[in-house]
KEDRENRO-400053 format. One record per residue (C-alpha): residue in one letter; x, y, z. Coordinates in steps of 0.001 Angstrom, whole numbers, plus 500000, padded with zeros to 6 digits. Example, Ala and Ser with C-alpha at 12.3 -4.5 7.8 and 13.67 -1.06 7.14 Angstrom:
2
a512300495500507800s513670498940507140
***
This chain:
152
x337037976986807181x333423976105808320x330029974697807524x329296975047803629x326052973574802404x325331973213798594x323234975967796807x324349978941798754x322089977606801641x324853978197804564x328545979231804539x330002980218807515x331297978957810915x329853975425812840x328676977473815730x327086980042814087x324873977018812134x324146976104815789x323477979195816786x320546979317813898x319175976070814162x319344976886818019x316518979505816960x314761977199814700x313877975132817062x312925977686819443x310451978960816921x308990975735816957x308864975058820621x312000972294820449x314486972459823535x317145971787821168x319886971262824219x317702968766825725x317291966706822977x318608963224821771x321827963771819871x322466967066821775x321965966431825581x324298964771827162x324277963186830701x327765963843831511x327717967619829403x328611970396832066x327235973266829461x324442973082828361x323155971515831358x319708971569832366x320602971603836059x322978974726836038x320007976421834431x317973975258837143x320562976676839802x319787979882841906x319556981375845826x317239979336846971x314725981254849363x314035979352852513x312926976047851830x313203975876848458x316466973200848107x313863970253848665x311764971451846071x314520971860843547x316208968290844422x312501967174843405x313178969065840162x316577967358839464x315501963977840373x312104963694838363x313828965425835080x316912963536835039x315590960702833945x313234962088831374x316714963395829559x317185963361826637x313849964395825278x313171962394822061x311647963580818794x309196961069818532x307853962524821661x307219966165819605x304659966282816693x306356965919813702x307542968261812275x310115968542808571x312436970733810489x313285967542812516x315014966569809554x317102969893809511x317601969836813547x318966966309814022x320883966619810922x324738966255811368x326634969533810666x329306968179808901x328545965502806369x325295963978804452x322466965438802458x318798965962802242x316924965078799171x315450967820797263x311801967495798185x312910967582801814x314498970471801582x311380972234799966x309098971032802436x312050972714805181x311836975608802864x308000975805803436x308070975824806961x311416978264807411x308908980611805439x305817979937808029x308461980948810818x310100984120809347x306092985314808706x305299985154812294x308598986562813726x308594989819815170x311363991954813416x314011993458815773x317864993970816317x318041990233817817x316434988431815286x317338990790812100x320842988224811912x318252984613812348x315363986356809644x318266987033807399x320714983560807515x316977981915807250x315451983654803799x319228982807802703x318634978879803765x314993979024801802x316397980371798797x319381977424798558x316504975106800083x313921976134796757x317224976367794632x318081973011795336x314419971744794391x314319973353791310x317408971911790149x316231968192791737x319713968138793529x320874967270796803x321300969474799791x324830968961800688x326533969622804094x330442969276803790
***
């Protein structure tokens, strides 16, 4: 069992929906692991510090303690702090439960359609271009039938 959302838009496993919006929001310049509802102070992966870890060359340890004690508290980032953007809607979603109205998830169908025109086409994002055209056509689906999207 996994993620299914109404209209054909997803079916599959929880991680593998993260894994996607994951690339969403790189797409559109959002550090989804840094974010409010997905950073966590106390999470050990992903954690913004063991990405910042590495053999420091000589001298270097004071500048990264800098690092670590200036972005700590900036953690998580917020989405009011990002232009808005629809998509916001689709990233901060839960997974597992809830909806999105039908003109929401037209105006997410919109944008998903900006962000698959711009990508470059290549063995790594062949899977994302693919799972998104599916979420579009569910997302317009959904609008043309004035129904709910559904996650369950």
């Amino acid at each position: 069992m996994g993620l299914v959302i109404s209209h054909g838009t997803w079916n599959g496993p929880y991680g593998s929906f993260m894994d996607w919006r994951k690339w969403v929001a790189r797409q559109i310049g959002i550090p989804l692991d840094l974010m409010q509802g997905y950073y966590y102070d106390n999470d050990s992966y992903p954690n913004i510090f063991t990405l910042l870890e590495y053999n420091y060359p000589n001298g270097d340890e004071i500048q990264m303690s800098r690092i670590r004690r200036d972005l700590k508290p900036m953690l998580p980032l917020k989405w009011s702090d990002f232009k808005p953007n629809v998509l916001h809607k689709l990233l901060y979603h839960s997974d597992c439960e809830g909806y999105l109205g039908h003109s929401t998830a037209n105006k997410i169908a919109i944008e998903l359609e900006k962000i698959i025109q711009n990508i470059e086409r290549n063995e790594t994002n062949e899977y994302y271009y693919n799972k998104t055209l599916t979420f579009i056509d569910g997302c317009k689906l959904a609008y043309s039938k004035k129904e709910k999207l559904t996650f369950r």
